[in-house]
C-alpha positions as CSV (number, residue, x, y, z in Angstrom):
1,X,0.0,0.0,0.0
2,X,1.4,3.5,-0.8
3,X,0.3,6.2,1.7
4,X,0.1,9.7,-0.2
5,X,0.4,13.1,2.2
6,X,-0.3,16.0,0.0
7,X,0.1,19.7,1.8
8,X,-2.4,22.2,-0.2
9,X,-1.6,25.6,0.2
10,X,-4.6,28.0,-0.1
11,X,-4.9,31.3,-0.3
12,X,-6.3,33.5,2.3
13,X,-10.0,34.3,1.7
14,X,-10.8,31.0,-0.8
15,X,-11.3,28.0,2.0
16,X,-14.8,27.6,1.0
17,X,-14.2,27.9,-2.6
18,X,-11.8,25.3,-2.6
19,X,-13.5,22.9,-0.2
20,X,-16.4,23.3,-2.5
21,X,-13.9,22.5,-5.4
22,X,-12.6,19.8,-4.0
23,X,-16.0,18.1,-3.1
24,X,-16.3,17.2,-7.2
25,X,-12.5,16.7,-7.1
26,X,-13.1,13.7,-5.1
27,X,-15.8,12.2,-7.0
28,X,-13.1,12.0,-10.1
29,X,-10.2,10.8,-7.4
30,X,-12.8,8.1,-6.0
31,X,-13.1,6.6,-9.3
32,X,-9.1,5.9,-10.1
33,X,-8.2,2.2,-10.3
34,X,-6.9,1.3,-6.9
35,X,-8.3,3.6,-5.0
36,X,-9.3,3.2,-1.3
37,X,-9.7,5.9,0.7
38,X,-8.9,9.6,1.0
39,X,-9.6,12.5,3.3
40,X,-9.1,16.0,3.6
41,X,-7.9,18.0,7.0
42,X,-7.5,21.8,7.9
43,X,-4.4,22.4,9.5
44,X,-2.9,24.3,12.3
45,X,0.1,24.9,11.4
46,X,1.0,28.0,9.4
47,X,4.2,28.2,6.8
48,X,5.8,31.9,6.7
């Protein structure tokens, strides 16, 4: 099994606009041979 950890940097402001995105995103991801599982966190952290 590979484990994929993808960091998404989005800009200030477009959260919901890219959540919203990323809900049809998944439907296209969900459908790739192979796939199992995915999920999407906010994170704490903040890069300067």
């Amino acid at each position: 099994m590979i484990l994929e950890v993808a960091t998404l940097n989005i800009k200030a402001g477009l959260s919901a606009d890219f959540e919203k995105a990323f809900s049809e995103a998944q439907k296209i991801i969900a459908s790739m041979d192979g796939y199992n599982s995915h999920q999407l966190k906010k994170c704490i952290e903040r890069n300067r």
